[in-house]
Structures are given as structure tokens and as C-alpha cells.
N, C-alpha and C positions, 0 to 999 in steps of 0.2 A: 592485565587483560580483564578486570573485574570491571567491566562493560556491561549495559544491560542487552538484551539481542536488539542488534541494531534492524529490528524488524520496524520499516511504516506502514502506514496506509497500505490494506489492498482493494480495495476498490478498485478497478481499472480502470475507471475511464480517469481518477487522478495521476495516473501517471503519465499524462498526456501535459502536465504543470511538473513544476520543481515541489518537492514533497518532502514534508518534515521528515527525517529518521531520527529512533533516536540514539541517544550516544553519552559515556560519560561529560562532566562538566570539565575529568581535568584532562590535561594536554598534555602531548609526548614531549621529554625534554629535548633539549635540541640535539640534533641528527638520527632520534630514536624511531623507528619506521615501524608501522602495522600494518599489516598486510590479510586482508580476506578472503575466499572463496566460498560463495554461497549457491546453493539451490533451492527454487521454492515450487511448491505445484499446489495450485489454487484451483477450487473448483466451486461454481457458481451456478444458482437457479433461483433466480428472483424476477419479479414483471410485476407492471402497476394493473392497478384493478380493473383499465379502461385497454387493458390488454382482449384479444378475442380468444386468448387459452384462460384467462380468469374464469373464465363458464363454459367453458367447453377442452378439456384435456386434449382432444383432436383438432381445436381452433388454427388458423394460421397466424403465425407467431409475429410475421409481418403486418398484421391489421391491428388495428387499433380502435373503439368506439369513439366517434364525435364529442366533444369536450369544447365547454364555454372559456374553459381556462386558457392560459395567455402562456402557460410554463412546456414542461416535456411529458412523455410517458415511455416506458420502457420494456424491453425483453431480455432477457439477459439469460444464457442458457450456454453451458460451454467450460473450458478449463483452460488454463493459463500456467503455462511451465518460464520460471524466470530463472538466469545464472547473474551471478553479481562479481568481480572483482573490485576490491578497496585498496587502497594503499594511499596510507597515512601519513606523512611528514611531518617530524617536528623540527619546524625550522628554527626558530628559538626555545628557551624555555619557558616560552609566554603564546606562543603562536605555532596552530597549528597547520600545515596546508592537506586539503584533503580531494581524492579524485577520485570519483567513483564512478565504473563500467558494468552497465547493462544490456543485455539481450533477453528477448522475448519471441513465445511462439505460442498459438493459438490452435486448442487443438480438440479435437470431441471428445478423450480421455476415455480413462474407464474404470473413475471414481465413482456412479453414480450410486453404487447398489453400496458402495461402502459409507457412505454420506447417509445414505438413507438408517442403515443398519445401526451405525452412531445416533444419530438422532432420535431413532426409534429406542434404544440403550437406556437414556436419559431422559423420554417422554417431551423432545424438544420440538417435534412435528417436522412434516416434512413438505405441508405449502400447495400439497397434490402433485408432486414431483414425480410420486410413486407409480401416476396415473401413465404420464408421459412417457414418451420413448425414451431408453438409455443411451447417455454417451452423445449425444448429438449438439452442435455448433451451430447458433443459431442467436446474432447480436444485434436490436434495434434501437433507437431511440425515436422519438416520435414527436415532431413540432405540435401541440395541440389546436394551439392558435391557424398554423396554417393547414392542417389536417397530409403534411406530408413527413417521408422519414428523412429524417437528417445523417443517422449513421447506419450502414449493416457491414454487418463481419457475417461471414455462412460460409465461407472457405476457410479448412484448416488445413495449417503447414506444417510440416514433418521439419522445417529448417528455423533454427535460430533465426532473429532479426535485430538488428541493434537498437535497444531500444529508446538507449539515453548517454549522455555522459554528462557527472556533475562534477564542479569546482564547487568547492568550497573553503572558507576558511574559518578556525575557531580557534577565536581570540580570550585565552583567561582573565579575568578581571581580580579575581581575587582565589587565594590557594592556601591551607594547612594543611597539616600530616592529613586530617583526616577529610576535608572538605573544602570544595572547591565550587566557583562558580563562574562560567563562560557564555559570551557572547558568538554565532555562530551562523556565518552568511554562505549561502550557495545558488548556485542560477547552474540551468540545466543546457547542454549543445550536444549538437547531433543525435536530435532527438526526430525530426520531420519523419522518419516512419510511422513513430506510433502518435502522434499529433496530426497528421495530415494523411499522409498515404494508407494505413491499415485501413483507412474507409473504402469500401469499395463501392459508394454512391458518390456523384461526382455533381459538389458543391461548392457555391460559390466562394467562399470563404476559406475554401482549403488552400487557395495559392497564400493565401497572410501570414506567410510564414519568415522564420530568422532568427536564427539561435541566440542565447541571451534572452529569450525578448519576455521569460516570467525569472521571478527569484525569492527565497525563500529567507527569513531570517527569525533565529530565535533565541532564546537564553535558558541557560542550561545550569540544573543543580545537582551535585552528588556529596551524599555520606557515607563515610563508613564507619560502624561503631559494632566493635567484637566482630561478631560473626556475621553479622548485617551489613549489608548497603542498602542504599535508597536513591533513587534518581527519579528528578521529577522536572518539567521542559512545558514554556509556553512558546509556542511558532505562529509566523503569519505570512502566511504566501499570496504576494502578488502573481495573478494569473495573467491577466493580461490578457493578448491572443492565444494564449496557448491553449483554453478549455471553449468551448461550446459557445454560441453569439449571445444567450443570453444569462449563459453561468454568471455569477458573482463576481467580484472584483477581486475580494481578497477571501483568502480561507483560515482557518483558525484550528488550533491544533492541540491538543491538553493531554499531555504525558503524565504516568506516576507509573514505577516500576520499584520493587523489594527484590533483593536477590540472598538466600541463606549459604553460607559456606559450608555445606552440611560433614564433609572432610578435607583434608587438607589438597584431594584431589578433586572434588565434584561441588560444583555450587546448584540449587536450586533457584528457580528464578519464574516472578508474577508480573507482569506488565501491561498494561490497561493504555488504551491510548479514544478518545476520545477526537471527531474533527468534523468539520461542517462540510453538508454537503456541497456538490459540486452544481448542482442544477439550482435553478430559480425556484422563489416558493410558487404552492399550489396548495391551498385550502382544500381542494380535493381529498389529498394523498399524502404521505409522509416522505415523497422525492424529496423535500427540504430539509427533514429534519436530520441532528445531528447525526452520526453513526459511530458505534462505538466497539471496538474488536478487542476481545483478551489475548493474551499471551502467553501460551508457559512451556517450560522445558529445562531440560540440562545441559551442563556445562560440564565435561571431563580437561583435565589439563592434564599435559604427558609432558612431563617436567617442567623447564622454565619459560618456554617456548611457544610453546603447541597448546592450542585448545581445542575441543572439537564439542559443538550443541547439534543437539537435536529438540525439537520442539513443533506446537500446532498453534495455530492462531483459529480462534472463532467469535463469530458477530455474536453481542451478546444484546445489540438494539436491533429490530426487525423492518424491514422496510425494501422497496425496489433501488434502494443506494448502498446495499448489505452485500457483502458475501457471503457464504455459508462455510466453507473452512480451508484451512490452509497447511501444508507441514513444511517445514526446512529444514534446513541441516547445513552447518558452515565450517570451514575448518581454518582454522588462526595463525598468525605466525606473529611473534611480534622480538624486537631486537635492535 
């Protein structure tokens, strides 16, 4: 289970696409199964500058100033509670089959005074967060071009919602004692909640919907030497209709992750994941530029079995495509 945390992307609105995670290069031998249960809580407050809370803290969060630009603008204020279940197949000793189940809920939280207090910790600022009210849900996007909004979220749910299921499969190409390298496809179904329904603006493009209809594929490196591993992942995701009318075609994705075995029960673990954004460029603003999230945490093993991480994810590139932090916790089984 010397795995790097199979944390991706949190940005939300890419979960709306099939999304790089990442994951060892080598593969379960055959009938060897992995099994995971995960939870994440993500909390976020970012908006573009053509936002009407940019200059004014008491601004309404739905307005937006007139722009020549052709792309989006954003608001983004709110927290995101995720469960994941994994189960892993190794149907050969070359090929692995993988299925993974998500639910998601949308919720006003009441990370915000902790968000700020970290930030404030570490001199990372806080964007005038501090200014606004706490805990509150509140999600736009904003056509520039046609001066209307294309997404709002402003209802939070107390209930799970399904967010996705993926297939995938990862193919090894080459394996020794110590190092391994794989091939690695996945497409996303039963996903039209968070693709189409959590909008609660009613557009035209929301009926284009059909499972299958984006997918993801990448290739995959891992070492281990002594007490070290290493895993490092290029991905490229066709989006398709799955993301926004005038998102990108495809998305790009750039993994490095070190994990230290620091005893024969706890590994330490850094993981950097780099990926483009989801929205069109805009010379304006940095809605396009890439966005890049760290990773770290631990890893306890309870015999041969069982693993159980805890860990936080934070944007370390600043932008209305960012989040601002994240923690999870997963517990393993594998046999």
C-alpha cells in the first residue's frame, strides 16, 4: 500500500470532468483487491476582480462589473464535504480494473475563522475574507461576454449527493523489484448531478448530457529506493461536454510526489500536483492560468492490512481557479 494519497484536483468546478488522481505505477497482482474509504472537507473563498465584493466586502456576490472580455468571472464562497469509496482489481498480473464511488454536498461549513487563523499563522493572507460574513454559500460564474450568470449554487444540503462513478483501468507496461511504469484510462458515469443538476440556473445546455461522454488517460512512474519512493504522473483529460460552453477541450495534469518510510509503521508523504485551468483565457485575470495544490500528511499501517492517512491539501498558485485548503483522512484495506 506504498501509494502516494490518491488525492486530485480540488477545484470543484473540475469534478464536473473525469479527473486525474493520482496513484502508484505498479499494479495489484492478479486477484489481489484494494479497497478505500475516504473523506474530504474543502473550504473555499476566491472571486475575480470584476467581482462587486472585490471593492466592496458588502457587494452582492451575484453582480459582476461589465468586461470587454469574451471568457468567465467568478464567486466562489462555500465548502464542499466529499466520501469516496475505491475498490481495486487486479485482474491479471499486468492489468488492473479500478472503480471508484463519489458523493458530494454543498454546504456553508464553519471552517472560516480556522482558514483565516492558518493563513494568518504563516503571513499567507486572507484575500479580505476577514471582511465578509462567516460560513455562508454562495457560488457564481459569470459569462463576461454575454453579461449574464451561467452557474449559482446558494442552497446548502445537509444530504450527500452522488457525485460520480469512475471506471478505469491501469495497464503496466514495464515492472522490477523496484520500479514500475503504467498506462492508465478512466471515463466518468453517473455523474449528471454534479454536471448538470447542482445548477440551480436553468440553462440551456444543461439538457447535453450522457455518461461516458469525457475521459481521462495517463502514465504513470513509481520508485522505490531504501526508505524512499517517488511517483511522478503526466494525464490528459478530454472534457468534452462535460465542463462549461466555452472551457477547454482538453486539461493537462503534472504529478511529483516523495513519500519517506520514516518507521517500519508510518510513512511521511509531499505531493505537488500541478493542472490547467478549467475556464477559457482572459488577459484580464488569472481564470486561465495553471493552478497548483500541495499535499502532505501521514500514513500509519496496522499490520499487513490496514492503513489509515490523515493529511491537508493547499493552493500554493493564487487565482479565482484556487482553493484555499482542504484535509482528509482515508482508511485502506488491501489483500
Amino acid at each position: 500500500m506504498h501509494r502516494p494519497f490518491l488525492v486530485g484536483p480540488q477545484y470543484p468546478f473540475l469534478f464536473r470532468s473525469t479527473v486525474f488522481e493520482p496513484d502508484t505505477a505498479f499494479t495489484l497482482t492478479d486477484g489481489q483487491v484494494f479497497s478505500q474509504l475516504s473523506f474530504t472537507n474543502l473550504n473555499t473563498y476566491v472571486y475575480s476582480a470584476s467581482s462587486d465584493v472585490a471593492n466592496n466586502p458588502d457587494g452582492d456576490p451575484s453582480k459582476f462589473d461589465s468586461s470587454d472580455t469574451s471568457g468567465y468571472s467568478i464567486y466562489f464562497d462555500g465548502e464542499i464535504d466529499r466520501r469516496y469509496f475505491r475498490w481495486y482489481w487486479g485482474w491479471t498480473d499486468n492489468i488492473e480494473i479500478q472503480l471508484t464511488y463519489r458523493d458530494i454536498r454543498f454546504i456553508r461549513g464553519n471552517m472560516d475563522s480556522t482558514v483565516e487563523g492558518f493563513h494568518d499563522s504563516f503571513n499567507l493572507g486572507n484575500q479580505g475574507r476577514e471582511q465578509t460574513g462567516q460560513d455562508e454559500l454562495a457560488i457564481y460564474i459569470h459569462d463576461n461576454e454575454t453579461g449574464e450568470n451561467i452557474f449559482a449554487l446558494t442552497q446548502p444540503n445537509d444530504k450527500f449527493h452522488q457525485e460520480s462513478l469512475t471506471l478505469g483501468v491501469k495497464i503496466n507496461l514495464r515492472e522490477t523489484s523496484n520500479e514500475a511504469i503504467s498506462l492508465i484510462f478512466s471515463s466518468n458515469y453517473g455523474d449528471r448531478y454534479i454536471e448538470r443538476d447542482v445548477n440551480e440556473l436553468e440553462i440551456e445546455y444543461q439538457d447535453d448530457f450522457k455518461n461516458f461522454n469525457d475521459f481521462n488517460y495517463g502514465l504513470l512512474y513509481s520508485s522505490f529506493f531504501g526508505d524512499w519512493m517517488l511517483h511522478a504522473s503526466f494525464s490528459i483529460a478530454k472534457v468534452g461536454h462535460a465542463m462549461f460552453p466555452k472551457s477547454p477541450d482538453e486539461l493537462y495534469y503534472f504529478f511529483l510526489g516523495a513519500g519517506w518510510q520514516m518507521s517500519a509503521n508510518t510513512d511521511f508523504i509531499l505531493q505537488a500536483l500541478e493542472y490547467s485551468s478549467p475556464f477559457p483565457k482572459d488577459n484580464t485575470s488569472t481564470i486561465a492560468a495553471d493552478a497548483r495544490e500541495v499535499t502532505m500528511g501521514m500514513r500509519w499501517y496496522m499490520g499487513d492490512q490496514f492503513a489509515w492517512e490523515l493529511g491537508l491539501t493547499e493552493n500554493q498558485s493564487q487565482g479565482p481557479q484556487n482553493i484555499d485548503i482542504l484535509f482528509f483522512s482515508s482508511l485502506s484495506t488491501s489483500f
